[in-house]
C-alpha positions as CSV (number, residue, x, y, z in Angstrom):
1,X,76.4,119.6,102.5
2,X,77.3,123.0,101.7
3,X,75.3,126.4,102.5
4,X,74.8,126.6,98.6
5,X,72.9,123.5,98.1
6,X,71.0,123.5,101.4
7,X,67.2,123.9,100.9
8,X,65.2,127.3,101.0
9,X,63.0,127.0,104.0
10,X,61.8,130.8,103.3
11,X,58.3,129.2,102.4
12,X,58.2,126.7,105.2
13,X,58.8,129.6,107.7
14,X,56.9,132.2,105.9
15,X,53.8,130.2,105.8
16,X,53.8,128.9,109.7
17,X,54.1,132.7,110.0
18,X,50.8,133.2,108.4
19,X,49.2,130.7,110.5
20,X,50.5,132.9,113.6
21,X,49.6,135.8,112.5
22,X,46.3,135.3,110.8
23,X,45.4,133.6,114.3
24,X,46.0,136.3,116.5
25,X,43.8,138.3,114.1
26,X,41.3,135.9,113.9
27,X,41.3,136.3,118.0
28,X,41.2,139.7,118.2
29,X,38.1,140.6,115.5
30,X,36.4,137.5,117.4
31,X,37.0,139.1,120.9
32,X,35.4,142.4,119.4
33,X,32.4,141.6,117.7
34,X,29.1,142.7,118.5
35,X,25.5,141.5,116.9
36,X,25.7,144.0,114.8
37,X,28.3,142.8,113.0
38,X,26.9,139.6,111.9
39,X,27.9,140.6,107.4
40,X,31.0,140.8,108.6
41,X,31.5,137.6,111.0
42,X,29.8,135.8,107.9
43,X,32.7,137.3,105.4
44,X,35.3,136.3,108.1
45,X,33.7,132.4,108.0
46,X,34.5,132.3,104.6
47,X,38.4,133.5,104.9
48,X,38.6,131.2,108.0
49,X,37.5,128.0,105.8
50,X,40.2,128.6,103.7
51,X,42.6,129.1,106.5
52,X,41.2,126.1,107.8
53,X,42.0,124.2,104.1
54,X,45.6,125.8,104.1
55,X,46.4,123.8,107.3
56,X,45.0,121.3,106.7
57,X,46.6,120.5,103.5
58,X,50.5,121.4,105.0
59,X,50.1,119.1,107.5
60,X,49.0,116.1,105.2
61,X,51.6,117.0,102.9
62,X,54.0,117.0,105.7
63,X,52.4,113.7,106.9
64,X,52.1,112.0,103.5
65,X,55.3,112.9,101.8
66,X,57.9,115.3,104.2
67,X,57.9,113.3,107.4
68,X,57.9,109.3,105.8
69,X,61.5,111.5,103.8
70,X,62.9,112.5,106.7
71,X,62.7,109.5,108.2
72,X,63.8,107.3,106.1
73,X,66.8,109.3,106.2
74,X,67.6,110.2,109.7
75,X,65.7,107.3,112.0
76,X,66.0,109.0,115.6
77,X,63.4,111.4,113.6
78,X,61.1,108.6,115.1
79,X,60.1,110.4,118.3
80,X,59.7,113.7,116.6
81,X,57.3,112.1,114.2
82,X,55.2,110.8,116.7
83,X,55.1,114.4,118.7
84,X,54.8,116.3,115.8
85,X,51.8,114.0,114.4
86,X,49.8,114.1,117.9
87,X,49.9,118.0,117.6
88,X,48.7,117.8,114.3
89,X,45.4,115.5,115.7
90,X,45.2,117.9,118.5
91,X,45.3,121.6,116.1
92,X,42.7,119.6,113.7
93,X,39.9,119.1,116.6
94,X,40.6,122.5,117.5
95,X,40.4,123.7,114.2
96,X,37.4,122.5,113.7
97,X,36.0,123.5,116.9
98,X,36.8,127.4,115.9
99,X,35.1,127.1,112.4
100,X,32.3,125.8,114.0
101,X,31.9,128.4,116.7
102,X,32.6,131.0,114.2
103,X,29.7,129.7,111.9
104,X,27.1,130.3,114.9
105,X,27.8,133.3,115.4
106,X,25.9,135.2,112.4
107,X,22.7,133.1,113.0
108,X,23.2,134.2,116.8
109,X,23.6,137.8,116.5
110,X,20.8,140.0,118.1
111,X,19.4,136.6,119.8
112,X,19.4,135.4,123.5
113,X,22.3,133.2,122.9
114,X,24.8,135.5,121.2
115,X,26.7,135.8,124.6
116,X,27.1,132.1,125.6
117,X,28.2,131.9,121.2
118,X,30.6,134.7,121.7
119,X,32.0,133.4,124.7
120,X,32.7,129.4,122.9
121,X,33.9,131.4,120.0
122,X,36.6,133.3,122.0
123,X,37.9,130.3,124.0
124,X,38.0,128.5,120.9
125,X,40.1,131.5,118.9
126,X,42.7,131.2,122.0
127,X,42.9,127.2,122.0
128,X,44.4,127.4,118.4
129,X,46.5,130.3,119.2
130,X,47.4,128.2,122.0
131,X,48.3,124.9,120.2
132,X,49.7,127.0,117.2
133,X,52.3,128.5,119.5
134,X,53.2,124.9,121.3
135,X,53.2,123.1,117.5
136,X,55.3,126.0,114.9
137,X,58.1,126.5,117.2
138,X,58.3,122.7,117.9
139,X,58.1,121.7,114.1
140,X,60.5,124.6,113.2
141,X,62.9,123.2,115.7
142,X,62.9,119.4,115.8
143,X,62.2,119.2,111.9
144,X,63.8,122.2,110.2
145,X,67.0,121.9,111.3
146,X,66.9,118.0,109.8
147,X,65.6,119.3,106.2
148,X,68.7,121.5,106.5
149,X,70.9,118.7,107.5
150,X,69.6,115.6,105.6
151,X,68.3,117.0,102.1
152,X,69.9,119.1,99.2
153,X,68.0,121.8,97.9
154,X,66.7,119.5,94.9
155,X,65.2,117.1,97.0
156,X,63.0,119.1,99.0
157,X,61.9,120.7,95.9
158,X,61.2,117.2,94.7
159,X,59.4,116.7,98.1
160,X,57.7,119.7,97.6
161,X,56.4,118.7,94.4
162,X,55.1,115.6,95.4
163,X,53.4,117.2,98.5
164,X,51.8,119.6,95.5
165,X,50.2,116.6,94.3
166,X,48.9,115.2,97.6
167,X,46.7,118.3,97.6
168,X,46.1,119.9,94.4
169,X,45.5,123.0,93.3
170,X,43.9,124.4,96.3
171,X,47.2,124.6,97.6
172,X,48.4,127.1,94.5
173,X,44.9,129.1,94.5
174,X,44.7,130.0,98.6
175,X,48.1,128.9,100.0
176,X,50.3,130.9,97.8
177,X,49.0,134.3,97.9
178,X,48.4,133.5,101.3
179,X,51.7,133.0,102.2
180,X,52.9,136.0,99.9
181,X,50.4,138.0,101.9
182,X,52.6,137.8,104.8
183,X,55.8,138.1,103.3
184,X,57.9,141.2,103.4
185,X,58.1,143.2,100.3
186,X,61.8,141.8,99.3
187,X,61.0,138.6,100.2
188,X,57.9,138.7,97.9
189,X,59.5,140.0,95.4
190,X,62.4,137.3,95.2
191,X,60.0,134.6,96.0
192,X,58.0,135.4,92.9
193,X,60.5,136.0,90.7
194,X,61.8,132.1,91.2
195,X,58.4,131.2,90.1
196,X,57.5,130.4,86.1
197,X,56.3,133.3,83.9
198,X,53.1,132.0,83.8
199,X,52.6,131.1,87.1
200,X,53.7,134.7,87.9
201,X,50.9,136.1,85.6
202,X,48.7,134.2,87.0
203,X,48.9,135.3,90.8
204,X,48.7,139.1,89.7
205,X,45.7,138.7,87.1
206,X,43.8,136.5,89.2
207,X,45.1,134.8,92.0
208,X,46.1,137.7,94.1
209,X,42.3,139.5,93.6
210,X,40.5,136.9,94.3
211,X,42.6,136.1,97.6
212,X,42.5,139.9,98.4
213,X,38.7,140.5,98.2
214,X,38.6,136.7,100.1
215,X,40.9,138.1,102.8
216,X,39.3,141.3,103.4
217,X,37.7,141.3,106.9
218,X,40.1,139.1,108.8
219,X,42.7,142.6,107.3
220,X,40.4,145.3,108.1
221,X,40.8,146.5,112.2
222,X,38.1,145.6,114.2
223,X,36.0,148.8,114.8
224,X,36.2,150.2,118.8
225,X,33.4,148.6,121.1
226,X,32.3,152.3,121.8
227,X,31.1,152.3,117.9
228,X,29.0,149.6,118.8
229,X,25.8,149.8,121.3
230,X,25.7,147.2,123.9
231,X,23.7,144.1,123.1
């Protein structure tokens, strides 16, 4: 297979790139809040449910479509599969475990439990950094490198469309202004321009806005703890 016809894995990395960054921000704004900032943990729930979705729906699609491909085409993928599917089961619990934490918070600010909350709610923001940082480099290693090797570029946009319709459209309407979000400027700019008129029309007119008003307070720095008073 020749360089020219390899698949463009821009979007694969790109959007585990997202995940590693929007986690580390997710940990830090967690680590600095106070009671007082209870409208803005509330705002941040609402990104991190989406975040939550994104993953989500890549790792079905991976599970449901990508991985049974791969597979089928290269069996000592076998292992891998297995590894790969077990970290999935372990970033899901923990997942989970963060959007719950960061749910109580709100309700807990300014009451006698907001310490023990913000205390769950921190250890929880570092678990998924944690399994985020065994899990992306893993992935990017053990299954890349066999996209590269075992597909042309037309089959894993084949794949990729048939992942698109294991999850719908919530994949288009978060993911992809999501992982635009964290995309350089040239690399946004050629990513997009790959895309279909309308579907280019539609991320500036509405897709982009709505993610950018969505995305507000995990973007916006966390303010000093001397701005706040001491619970």
């Amino acid at each position: 297979m020749t360089a020219d016809t390899r698949p463009d894995l821009r979007p694969s990395y790109l959007e585990h790139r997202a995940m590693r960054t929007d986690a580390e921000r997710l940990r830090t704004l967690v680590a600095s809040a106070r009671p007082a900032d209870a409208d803005r943990l509330s705002a941040l729930a609402a990104w991190y449910a989406r975040y939550e979705g994104a993953i989500h729906d890549h790792h079905t699609a991976e599970e449901a479509v990508v991985y049974p491909a791969l597979l089928e085409r290269d069996p000592t993928f076998a292992d891998a599969d297995g590894e790969l599917e077990g970290e999935h089961r372990v970033l899901a619990d923990r997942l989970a475990v963060m959007g719950q934490s960061l749910q109580a918070l709100p309700a807990a600010a300014g009451g006698g439990s907001w310490e023990r909350d913000l205390e769950e709610a921190v250890r929880a923001a570092e678990a998924l950094q944690e399994i985020l940082g065994v899990h992306l480099p893993h992935e990017e290693d053990v299954a890349f490198s066999r996209y590269q090797r075992e597909f042309t570029a037309e089959e894993f946009t084949a794949l990729g469309e048939a992942a698109w319709k294991v999850v719908g459209a919530r994949a288009v309407v978060f993911a992809g202004p999501w992982v635009l979000d964290h995309a350089t400027p040239a690399e946004r700019a050629e990513l997009l321009a790959a895309q279909p008129l309308l579907l280019r029309v539609l991320y500036r007119l509405a897709l982009r806005p709505r993610y950018e008003r969505l995305a507000r307070p995990v973007r916006t720095p966390a303010p000093p703890a001397s701005a706040h008073p001491e619970a």
